[in-house]
C-alpha positions as CSV (number, residue, x, y, z in Angstrom):
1,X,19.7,37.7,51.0
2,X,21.9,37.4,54.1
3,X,21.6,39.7,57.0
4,X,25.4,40.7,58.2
5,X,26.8,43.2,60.4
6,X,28.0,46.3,58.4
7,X,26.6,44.7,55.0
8,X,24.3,46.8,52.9
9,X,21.6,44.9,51.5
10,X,18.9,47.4,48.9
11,X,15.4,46.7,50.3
12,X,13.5,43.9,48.1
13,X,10.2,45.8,48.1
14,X,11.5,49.4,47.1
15,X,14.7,48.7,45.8
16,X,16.1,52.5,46.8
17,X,16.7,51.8,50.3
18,X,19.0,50.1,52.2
19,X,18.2,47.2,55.3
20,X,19.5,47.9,58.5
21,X,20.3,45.8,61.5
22,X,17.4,46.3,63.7
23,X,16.4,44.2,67.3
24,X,12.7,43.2,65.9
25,X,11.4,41.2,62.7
26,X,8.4,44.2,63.0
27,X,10.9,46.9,63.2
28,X,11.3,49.2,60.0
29,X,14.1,47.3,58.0
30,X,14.3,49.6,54.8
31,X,15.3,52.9,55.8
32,X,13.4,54.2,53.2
33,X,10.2,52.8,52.9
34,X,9.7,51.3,56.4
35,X,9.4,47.6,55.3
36,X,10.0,45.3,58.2
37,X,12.0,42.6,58.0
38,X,9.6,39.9,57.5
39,X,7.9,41.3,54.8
40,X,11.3,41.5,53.0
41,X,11.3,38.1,54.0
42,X,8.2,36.7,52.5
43,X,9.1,38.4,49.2
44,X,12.2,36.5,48.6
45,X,10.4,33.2,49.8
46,X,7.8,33.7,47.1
47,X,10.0,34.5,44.6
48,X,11.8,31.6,45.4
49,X,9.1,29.2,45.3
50,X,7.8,30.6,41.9
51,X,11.4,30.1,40.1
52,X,12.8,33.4,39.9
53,X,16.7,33.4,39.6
54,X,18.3,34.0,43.8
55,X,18.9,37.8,43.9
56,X,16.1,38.7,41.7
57,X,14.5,42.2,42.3
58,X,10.8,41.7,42.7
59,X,10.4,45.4,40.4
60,X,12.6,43.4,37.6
61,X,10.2,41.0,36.5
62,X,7.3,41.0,34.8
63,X,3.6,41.5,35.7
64,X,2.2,37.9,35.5
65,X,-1.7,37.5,36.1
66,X,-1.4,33.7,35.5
67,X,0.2,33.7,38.9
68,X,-3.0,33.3,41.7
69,X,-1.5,33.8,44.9
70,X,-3.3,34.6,48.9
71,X,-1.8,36.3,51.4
72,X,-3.4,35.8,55.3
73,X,-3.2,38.9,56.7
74,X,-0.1,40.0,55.2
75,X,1.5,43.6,55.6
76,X,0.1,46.2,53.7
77,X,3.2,47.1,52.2
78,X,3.9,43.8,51.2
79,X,0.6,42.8,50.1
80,X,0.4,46.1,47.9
81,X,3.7,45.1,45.7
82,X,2.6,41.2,45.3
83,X,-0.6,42.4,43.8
84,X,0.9,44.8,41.5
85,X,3.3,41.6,40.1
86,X,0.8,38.4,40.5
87,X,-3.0,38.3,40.6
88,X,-2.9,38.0,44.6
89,X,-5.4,39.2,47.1
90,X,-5.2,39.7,50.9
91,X,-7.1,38.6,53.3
92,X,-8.2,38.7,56.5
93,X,-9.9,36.8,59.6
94,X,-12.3,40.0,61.1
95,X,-12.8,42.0,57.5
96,X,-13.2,41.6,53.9
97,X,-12.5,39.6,52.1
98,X,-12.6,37.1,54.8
99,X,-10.5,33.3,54.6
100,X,-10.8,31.5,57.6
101,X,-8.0,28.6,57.5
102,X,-9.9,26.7,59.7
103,X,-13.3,26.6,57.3
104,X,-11.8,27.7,53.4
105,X,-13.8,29.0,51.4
106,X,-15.8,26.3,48.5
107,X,-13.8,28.7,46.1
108,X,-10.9,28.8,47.6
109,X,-10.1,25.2,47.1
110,X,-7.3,24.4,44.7
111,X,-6.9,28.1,43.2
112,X,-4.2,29.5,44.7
113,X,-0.6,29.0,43.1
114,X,1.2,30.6,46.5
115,X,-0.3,31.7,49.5
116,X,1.8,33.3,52.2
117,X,1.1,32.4,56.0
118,X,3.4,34.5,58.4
119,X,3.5,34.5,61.7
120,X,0.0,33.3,61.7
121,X,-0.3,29.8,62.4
122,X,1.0,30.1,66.6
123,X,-2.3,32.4,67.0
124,X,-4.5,29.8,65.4
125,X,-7.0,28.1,68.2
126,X,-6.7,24.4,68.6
127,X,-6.7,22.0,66.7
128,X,-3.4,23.1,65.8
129,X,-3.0,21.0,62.3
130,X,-6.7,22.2,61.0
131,X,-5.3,26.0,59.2
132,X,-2.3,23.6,57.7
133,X,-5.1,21.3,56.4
134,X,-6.6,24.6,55.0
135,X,-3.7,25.9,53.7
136,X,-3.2,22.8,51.4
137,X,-7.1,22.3,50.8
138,X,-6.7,26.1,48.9
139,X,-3.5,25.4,47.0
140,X,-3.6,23.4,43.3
141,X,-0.9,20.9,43.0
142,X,2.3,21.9,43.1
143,X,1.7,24.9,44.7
144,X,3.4,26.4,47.6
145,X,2.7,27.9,51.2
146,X,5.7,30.6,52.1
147,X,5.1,29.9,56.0
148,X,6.4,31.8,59.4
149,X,6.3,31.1,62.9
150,X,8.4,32.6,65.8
151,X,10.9,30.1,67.6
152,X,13.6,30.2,69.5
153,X,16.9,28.3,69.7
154,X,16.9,25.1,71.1
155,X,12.8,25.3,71.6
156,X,10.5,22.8,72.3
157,X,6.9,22.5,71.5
158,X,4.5,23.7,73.9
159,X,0.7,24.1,73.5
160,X,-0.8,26.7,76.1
161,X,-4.1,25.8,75.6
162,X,-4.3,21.9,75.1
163,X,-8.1,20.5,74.0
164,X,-9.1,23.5,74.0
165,X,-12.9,24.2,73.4
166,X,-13.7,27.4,74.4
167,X,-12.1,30.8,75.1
168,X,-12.8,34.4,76.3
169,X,-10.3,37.5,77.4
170,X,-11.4,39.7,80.6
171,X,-9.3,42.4,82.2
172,X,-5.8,40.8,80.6
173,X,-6.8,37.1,81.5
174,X,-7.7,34.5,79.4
175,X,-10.5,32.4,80.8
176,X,-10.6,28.8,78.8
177,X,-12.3,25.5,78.8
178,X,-10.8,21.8,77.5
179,X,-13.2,19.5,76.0
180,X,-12.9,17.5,79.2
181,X,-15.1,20.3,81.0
182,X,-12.0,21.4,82.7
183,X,-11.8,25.4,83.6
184,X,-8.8,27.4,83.7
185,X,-7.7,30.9,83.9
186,X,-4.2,32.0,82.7
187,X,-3.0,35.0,84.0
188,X,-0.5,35.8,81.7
189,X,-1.1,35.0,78.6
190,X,1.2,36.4,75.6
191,X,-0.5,38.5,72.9
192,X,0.9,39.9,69.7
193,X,0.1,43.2,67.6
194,X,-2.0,43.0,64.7
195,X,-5.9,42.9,63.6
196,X,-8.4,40.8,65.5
197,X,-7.6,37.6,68.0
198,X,-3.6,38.2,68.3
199,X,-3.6,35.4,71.9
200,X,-0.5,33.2,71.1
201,X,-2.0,29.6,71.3
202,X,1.8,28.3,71.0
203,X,5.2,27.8,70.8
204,X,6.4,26.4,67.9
205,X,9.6,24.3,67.3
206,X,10.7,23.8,64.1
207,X,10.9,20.0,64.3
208,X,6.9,20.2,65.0
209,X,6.4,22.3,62.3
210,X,8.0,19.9,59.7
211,X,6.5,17.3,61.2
212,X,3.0,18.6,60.8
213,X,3.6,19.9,57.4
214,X,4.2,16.3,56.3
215,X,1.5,14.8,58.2
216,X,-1.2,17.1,56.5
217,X,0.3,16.0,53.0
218,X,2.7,18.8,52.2
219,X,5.6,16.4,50.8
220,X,7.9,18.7,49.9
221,X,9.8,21.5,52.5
222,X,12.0,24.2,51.6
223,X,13.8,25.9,54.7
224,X,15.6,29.1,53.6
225,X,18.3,29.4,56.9
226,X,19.4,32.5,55.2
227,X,16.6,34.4,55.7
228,X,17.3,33.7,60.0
229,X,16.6,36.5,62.3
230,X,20.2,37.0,63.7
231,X,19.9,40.2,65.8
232,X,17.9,39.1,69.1
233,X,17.2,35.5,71.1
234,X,14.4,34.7,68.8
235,X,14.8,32.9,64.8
236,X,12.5,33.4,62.3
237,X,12.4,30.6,59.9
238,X,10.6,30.7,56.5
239,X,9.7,27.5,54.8
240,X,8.4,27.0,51.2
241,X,6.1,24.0,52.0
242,X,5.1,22.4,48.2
243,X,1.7,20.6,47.9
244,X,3.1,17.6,44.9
């Protein structure tokens, strides 16, 4: 699925729709259903770490409740057609069910056969690598993570709160501690929409991202550079990170 000026692409979740150009990943991308970009996204990198055939529609194949997969907070819209096709359940960090990637679950651990992580992982608290550990603690072997983060060209890393220890928001500022006993107030910190804790702990780069993968045991990464955000400065690249 490749995003081109003047291309019409049918939407992957509703199939009667067509994707637009828009300026935001969280802009409506189907103009008939509303889906946004990224959960159009996340759709083709599942079916693309499960096997299907490139191009597949997701309402073409069959219902397949041998298939466990986890989504972390995923889109309703997306979360509602992966559990239709897959036995897959959604979760979240402030309501039920509850999966905390830095604490999984006893019976979590080596059930899920996918589990889709977007644009979660920059609003993680640090350690930064602990929710990738938790990811691969909750996949079996040779399962798959279809994972997010925001970027920009030409990026570096940067964590905004390093050894951090302790946190708390009042009128707009976030007022932190490091494990050195250090105090800081930021000012300006960056928050994103969504449920719960949306402060942005970091920027990504995407060399730190495949380097951290690999370090927490993932040995196998599958960037899909079709699926790039081409309408605005920023680049969303999805992975399929395989746990061998």
């Amino acid at each position: 699925m490749r995003i081109s000026s003047g291309q019409e692409i049918r939407c992957l979740l509703c199939t009667e729709g067509f994707c637009s150009e828009i300026s935001n990943t969280e802009d409506n991308y189907c103009e008939s259903c509303g889906a946004t970009w990224r959960a159009c996204a996340v759709i083709r990198g599942v079916l693309a770490g499960l096997g299907y055939p490139e191009g597949i529609d997701i309402n073409e194949i069959s219902t397949d409740l041998s298939r466990t997969g986890l989504g972390i907070g995923d889109d309703w819209k997306l979360a509602r057609m992966l559990s239709q096709k897959f036995a897959y359940t959604n979760s979240f960090l402030q309501r039920f069910p509850i999966v905390d990637l830095l604490d999984p679950p006893n019976s979590c651990i080596e059930y899920f056969e996918f589990i889709t992580c977007s644009d979660v992982l920059e609003h993680t608290a640090p350690p930064r690598k602990k929710p990738i550990a938790g990811l691969f603690q909750m996949l079996k072997p040779g399962g798959f993570a279809v994972i997010s983060v925001p970027t920009k060209k030409d990026v570096v890393f940067h964590e905004y709160y390093p050894d951090l220890v302790g946190w708390c928001v009042v009128d707009g500022a976030v007022h932190w501690n490091d494990l050195h006993g250090n105090s800081f107030v930021d000012e300006n910190p960056e928050f994103h929409g969504g449920e719960g804790s949306t402060l942005v702990f970091r920027q990504w780069s995407l060399n730190q991202l495949d380097e951290d993968l690999k370090n927490e045991g993932f040995s196998h990464l599958q960037f899909l550079p079709n699926l790039n955000f081409k309408y605005s400065k920023d680049d969303i690249e999805l992975v399929i990170a395989r746990k061998e």
